[in-house]
LUMLODO-533268 format. One record per residue (C-alpha): x, y, z. Coordinates in nm, 4 decimals. Layout:
BEGIN
{{X Y Z}}
...
This chain:
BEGIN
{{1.1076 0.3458 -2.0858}}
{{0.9794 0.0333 -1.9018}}
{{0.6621 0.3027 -1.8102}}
{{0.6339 0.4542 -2.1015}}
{{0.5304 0.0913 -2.2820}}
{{0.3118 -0.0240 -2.0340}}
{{0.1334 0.3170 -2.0459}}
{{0.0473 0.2764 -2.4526}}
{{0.0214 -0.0754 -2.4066}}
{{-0.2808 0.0289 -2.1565}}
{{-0.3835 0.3155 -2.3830}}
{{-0.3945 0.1054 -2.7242}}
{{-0.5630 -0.2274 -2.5450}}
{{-0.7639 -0.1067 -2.2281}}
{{-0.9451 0.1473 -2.4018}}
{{-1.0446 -0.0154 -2.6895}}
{{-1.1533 -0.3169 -2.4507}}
{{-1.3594 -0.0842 -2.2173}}
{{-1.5460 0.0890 -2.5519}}
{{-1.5819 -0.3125 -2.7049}}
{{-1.7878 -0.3695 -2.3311}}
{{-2.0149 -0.0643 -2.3690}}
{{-2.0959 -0.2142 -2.6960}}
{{-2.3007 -0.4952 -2.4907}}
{{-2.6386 -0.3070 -2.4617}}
{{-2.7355 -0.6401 -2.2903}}
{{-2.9540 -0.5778 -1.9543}}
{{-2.8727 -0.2058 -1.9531}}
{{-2.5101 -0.2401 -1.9764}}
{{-2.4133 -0.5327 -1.7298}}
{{-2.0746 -0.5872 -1.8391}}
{{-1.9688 -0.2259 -1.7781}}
{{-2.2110 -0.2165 -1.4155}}
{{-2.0236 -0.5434 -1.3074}}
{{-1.6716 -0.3588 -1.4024}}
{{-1.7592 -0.0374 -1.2228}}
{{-1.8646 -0.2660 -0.9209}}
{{-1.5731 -0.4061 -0.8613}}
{{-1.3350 -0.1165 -0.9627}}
{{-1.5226 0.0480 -0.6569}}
{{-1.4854 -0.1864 -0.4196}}
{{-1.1049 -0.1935 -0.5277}}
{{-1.0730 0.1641 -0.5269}}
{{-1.2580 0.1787 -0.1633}}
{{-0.9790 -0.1339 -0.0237}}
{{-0.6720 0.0725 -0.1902}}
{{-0.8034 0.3954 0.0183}}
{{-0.8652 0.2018 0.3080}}
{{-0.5365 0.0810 0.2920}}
{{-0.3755 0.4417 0.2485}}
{{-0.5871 0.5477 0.5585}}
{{-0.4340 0.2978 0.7787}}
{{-0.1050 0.3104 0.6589}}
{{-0.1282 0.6644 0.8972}}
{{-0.3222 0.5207 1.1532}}
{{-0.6786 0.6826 1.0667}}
{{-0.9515 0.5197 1.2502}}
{{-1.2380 0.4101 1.0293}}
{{-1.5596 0.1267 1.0463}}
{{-1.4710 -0.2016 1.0215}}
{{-1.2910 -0.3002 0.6199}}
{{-1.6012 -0.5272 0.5480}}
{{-1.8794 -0.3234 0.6354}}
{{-1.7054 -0.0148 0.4170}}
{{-1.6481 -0.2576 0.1570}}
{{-1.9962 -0.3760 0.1870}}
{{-2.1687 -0.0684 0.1897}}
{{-1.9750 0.0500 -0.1728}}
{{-2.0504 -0.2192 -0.3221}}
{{-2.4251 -0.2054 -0.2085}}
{{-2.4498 0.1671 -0.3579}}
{{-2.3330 0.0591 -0.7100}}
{{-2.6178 -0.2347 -0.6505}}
{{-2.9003 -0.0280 -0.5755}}
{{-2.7673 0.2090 -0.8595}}
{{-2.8187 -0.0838 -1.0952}}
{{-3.1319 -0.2446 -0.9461}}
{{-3.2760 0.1510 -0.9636}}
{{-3.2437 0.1397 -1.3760}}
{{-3.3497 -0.1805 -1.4373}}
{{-3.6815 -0.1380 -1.2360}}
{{-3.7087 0.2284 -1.4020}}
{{-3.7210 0.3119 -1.0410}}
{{-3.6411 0.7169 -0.9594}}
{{-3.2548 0.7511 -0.9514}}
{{-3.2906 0.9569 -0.6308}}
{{-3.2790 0.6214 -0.4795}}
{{-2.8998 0.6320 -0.4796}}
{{-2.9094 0.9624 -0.3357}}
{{-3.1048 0.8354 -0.0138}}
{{-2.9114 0.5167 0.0109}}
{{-2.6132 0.6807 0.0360}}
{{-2.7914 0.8990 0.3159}}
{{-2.8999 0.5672 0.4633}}
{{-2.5505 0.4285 0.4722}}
{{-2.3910 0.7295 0.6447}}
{{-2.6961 0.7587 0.9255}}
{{-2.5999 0.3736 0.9882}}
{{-2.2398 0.4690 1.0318}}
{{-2.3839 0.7227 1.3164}}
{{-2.5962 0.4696 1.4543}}
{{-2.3325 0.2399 1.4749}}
{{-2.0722 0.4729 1.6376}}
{{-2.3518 0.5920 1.8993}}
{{-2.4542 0.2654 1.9784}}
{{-2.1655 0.0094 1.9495}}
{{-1.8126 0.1949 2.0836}}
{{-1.7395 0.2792 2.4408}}
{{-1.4416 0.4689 2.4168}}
{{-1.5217 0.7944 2.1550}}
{{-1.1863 0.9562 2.1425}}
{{-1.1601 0.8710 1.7677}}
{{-1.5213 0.8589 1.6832}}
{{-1.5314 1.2258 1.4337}}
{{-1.1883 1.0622 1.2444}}
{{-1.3613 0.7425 1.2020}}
{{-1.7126 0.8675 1.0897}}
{{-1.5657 1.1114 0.8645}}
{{-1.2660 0.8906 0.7441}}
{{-1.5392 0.6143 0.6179}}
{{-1.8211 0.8355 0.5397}}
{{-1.5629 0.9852 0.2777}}
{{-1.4577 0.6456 0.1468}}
{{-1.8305 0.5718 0.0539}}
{{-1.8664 0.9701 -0.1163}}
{{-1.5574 0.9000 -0.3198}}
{{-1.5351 0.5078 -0.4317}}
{{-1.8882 0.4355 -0.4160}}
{{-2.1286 0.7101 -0.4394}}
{{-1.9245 0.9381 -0.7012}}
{{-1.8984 0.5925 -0.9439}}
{{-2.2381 0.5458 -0.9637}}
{{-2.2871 0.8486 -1.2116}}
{{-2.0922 0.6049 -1.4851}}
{{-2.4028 0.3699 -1.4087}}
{{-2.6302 0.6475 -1.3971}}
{{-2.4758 0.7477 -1.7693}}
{{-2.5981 0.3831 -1.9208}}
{{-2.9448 0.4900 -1.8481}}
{{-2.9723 0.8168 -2.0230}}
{{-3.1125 0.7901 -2.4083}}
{{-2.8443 0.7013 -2.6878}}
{{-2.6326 0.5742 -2.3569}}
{{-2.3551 0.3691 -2.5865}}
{{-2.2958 0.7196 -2.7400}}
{{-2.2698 0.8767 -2.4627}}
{{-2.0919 0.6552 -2.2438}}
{{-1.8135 0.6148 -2.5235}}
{{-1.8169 0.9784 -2.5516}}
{{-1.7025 1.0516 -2.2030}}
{{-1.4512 0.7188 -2.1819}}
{{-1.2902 0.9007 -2.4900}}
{{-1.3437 1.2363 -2.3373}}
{{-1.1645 1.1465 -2.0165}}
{{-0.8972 0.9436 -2.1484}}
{{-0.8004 1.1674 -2.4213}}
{{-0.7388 1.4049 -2.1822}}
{{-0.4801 1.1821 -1.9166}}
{{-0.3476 1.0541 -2.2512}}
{{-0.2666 1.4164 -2.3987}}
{{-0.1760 1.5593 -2.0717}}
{{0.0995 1.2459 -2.0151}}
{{0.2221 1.3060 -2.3667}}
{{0.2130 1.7219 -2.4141}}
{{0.3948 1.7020 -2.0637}}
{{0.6369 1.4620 -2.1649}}
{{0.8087 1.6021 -2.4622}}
{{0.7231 2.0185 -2.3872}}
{{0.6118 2.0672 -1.9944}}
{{0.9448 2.0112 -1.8620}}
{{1.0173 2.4191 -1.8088}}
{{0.6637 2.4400 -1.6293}}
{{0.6604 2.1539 -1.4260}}
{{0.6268 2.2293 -1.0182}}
{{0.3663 2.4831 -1.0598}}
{{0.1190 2.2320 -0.8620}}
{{0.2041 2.1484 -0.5339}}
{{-0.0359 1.8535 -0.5198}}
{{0.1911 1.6867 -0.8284}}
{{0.4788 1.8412 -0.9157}}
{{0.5829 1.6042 -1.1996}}
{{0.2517 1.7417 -1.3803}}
{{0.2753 2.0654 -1.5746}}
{{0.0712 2.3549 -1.7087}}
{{0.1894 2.2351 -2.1020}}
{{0.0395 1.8708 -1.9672}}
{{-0.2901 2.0222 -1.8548}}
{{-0.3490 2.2280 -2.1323}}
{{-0.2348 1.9390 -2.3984}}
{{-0.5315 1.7495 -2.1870}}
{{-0.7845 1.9604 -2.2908}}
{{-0.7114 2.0526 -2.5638}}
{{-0.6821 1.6453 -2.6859}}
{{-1.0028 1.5805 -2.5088}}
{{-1.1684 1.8640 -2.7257}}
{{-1.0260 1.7929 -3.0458}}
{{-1.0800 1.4018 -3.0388}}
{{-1.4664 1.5049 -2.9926}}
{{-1.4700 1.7237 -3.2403}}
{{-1.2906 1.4880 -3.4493}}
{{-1.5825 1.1932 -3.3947}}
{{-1.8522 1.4832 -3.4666}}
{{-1.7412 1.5214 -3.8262}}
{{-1.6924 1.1526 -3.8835}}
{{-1.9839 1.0526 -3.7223}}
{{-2.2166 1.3438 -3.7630}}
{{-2.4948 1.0932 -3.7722}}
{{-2.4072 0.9529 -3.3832}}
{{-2.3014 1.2712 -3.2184}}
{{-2.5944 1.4810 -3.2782}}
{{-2.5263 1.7804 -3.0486}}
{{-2.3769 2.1164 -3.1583}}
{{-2.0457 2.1486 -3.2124}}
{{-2.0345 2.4383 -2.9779}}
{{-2.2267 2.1975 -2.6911}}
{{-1.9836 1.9308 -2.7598}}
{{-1.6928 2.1996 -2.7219}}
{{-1.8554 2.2888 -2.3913}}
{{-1.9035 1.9481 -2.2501}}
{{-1.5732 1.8451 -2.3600}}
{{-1.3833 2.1284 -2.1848}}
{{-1.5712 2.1203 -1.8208}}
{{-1.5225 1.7265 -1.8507}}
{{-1.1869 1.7313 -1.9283}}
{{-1.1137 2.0197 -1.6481}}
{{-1.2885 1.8125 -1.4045}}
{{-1.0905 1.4949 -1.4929}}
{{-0.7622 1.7330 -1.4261}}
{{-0.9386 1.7741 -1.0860}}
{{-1.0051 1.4472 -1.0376}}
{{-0.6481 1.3352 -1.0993}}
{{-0.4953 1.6660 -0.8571}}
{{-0.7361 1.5695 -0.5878}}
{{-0.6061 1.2116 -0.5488}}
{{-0.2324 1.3226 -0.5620}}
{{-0.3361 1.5454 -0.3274}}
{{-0.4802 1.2554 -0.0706}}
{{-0.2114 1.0667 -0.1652}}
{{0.0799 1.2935 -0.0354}}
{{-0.1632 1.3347 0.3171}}
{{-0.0962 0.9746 0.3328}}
{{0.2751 0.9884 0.2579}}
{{0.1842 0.7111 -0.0188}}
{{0.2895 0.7452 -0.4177}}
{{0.0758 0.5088 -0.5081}}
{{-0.2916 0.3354 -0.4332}}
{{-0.1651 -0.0168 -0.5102}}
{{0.0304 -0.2156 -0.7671}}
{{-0.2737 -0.3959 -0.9771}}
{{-0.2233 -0.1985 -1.2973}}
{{0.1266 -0.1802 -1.4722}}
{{0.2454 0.1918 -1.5304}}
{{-0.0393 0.3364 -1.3951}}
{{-0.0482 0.1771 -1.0081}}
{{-0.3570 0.0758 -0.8331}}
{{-0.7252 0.0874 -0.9769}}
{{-0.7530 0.4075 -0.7985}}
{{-0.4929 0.5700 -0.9185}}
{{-0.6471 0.4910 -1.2423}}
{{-1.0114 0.5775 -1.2251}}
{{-0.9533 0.8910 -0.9847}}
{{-1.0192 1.0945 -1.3195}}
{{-1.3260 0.9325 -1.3608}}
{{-1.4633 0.9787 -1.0812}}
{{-1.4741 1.3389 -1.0094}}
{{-1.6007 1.3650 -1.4500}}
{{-1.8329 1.1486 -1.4591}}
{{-2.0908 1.3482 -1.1779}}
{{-2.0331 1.6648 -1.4195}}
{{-2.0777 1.4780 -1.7112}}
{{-2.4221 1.3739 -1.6493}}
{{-2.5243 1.6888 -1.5097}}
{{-2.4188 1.8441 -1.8170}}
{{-2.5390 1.6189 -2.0356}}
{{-2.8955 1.7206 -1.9247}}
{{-2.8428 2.0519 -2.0236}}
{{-2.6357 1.9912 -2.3443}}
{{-2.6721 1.6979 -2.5172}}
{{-2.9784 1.7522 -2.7209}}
């Protein structure tokens, strides 16, 4: 019951915090950048911390640390300059050609050198270069819009799934191996809350949500699948690990990773599909 609470407690005062902070149009959304900064770097120490829990080599913590944190900088720095967001793109090239460089130049003994190349250079693909799209979202046109959009999107969805699964997926849990407590009643509740919560925000706000309603059906259904994804993927690293969760920071759900793992597998396909759909 204890979980239950501090779930809507999160639901019914996180969210509605998060959407208050994309309000602040201030310097191209610096509230929400400075958030998604640190949740990163957060996110990148809890999967460190997984990793070595099994003894998997990787870079130093600091310069891992570092080098997230320095993607979600250059992110920023590239929309406030209007610089070319392909920027990101090459400094998270940049980063990973450094961790070569370092490997070939620095250790003597390379019987763990592919572990700890590939162990770090995923670190920086998943907690840093994958939450930079959220930045990346605050510099498209009508970006409060669509920021909210896919914060309501995405939540909706863990939201619906947690409840749908809770009172009716019970006979169809198991059919996941990656999280067997999740079931195919959760998934589908997910979606289909994710869809009808847009739709919902398109007839009361026809004014703000100017797409179709078939485009906002569309977007709303490969975001919400990919947030399912998102959440499968890190159960999926987690039970590699032989850890249930990434940390203890947030009550009910675990650690920020645990949290924003939804996030950050939706938020690349969000923007891509925003390009196509949102017009």
């Amino acid at each position: 019951m204890n979980k239950i609470i501090q779930r809507l407690l999160i639901f019914f005062i996180g969210l509605p915090l998060i959407l208050f902070l994309v309000s602040f149009t201030y310097l191209n959304h610096i509230a929400i950048n400075i958030l998604i900064t640190v949740f990163g770097i957060i996110a990148a120490y809890e999967l460190i911390k997984m990793l070595e829990t099994r003894h998997k080599p990787l870079f130093r913590r600091s310069i891992i640390l570092i080098l997230t944190g320095f993607l979600q900088y250059i992110t920023y720095f590239a929309i406030i300059e209007e610089l070319p967001l392909e920027l990101i793109f090459w400094a998270f090239i940049l980063e990973v050609l450094m961790l070569f460089g370092y490997e070939c130049i620095m250790t003597k003994d390379f019987t763990h050198s592919f572990e700890k190349i590939s162990n770090s250079a995923f670190v920086l693909l998943y907690c840093g270069f994958f939450i930079t799209f959220i930045s990346r979202i605050t510099a498209l046109n009508n970006s409060k819009v669509l920021l909210s959009l896919f914060l309501i999107i995405v939540f909706m969805c863990d939201s619906g799934a947690w409840f749908f699964g809770v009172l009716f997926g019970k006979s169809t849990r198991g059919v996941c191996p990656a999280s067997p407590n999740k079931s195919t009643v959760g998934f589908i509740g997910g979606i289909i809350s994710s869809i009808a919560c847009a739709l919902i925000l398109k007839i009361l706000l026809p004014d703000v949500y100017t797409l179709s309603y078939l485009n906002l059906v569309i977007i709303s259904l490969i975001t919400s699948v990919s947030a399912i994804i998102g959440d499968l993927v890190e159960s999926v690293i987690k039970r590699s690990l032989d850890c249930k969760d990434s940390g203890t920071l947030i009550p009910g759900r675990g650690g920020v990773l645990d949290s924003i793992d939804s996030l950050l597998v939706a938020a690349p396909v969000f923007y891509v599909a925003v390009q196509f759909l949102f017009k």
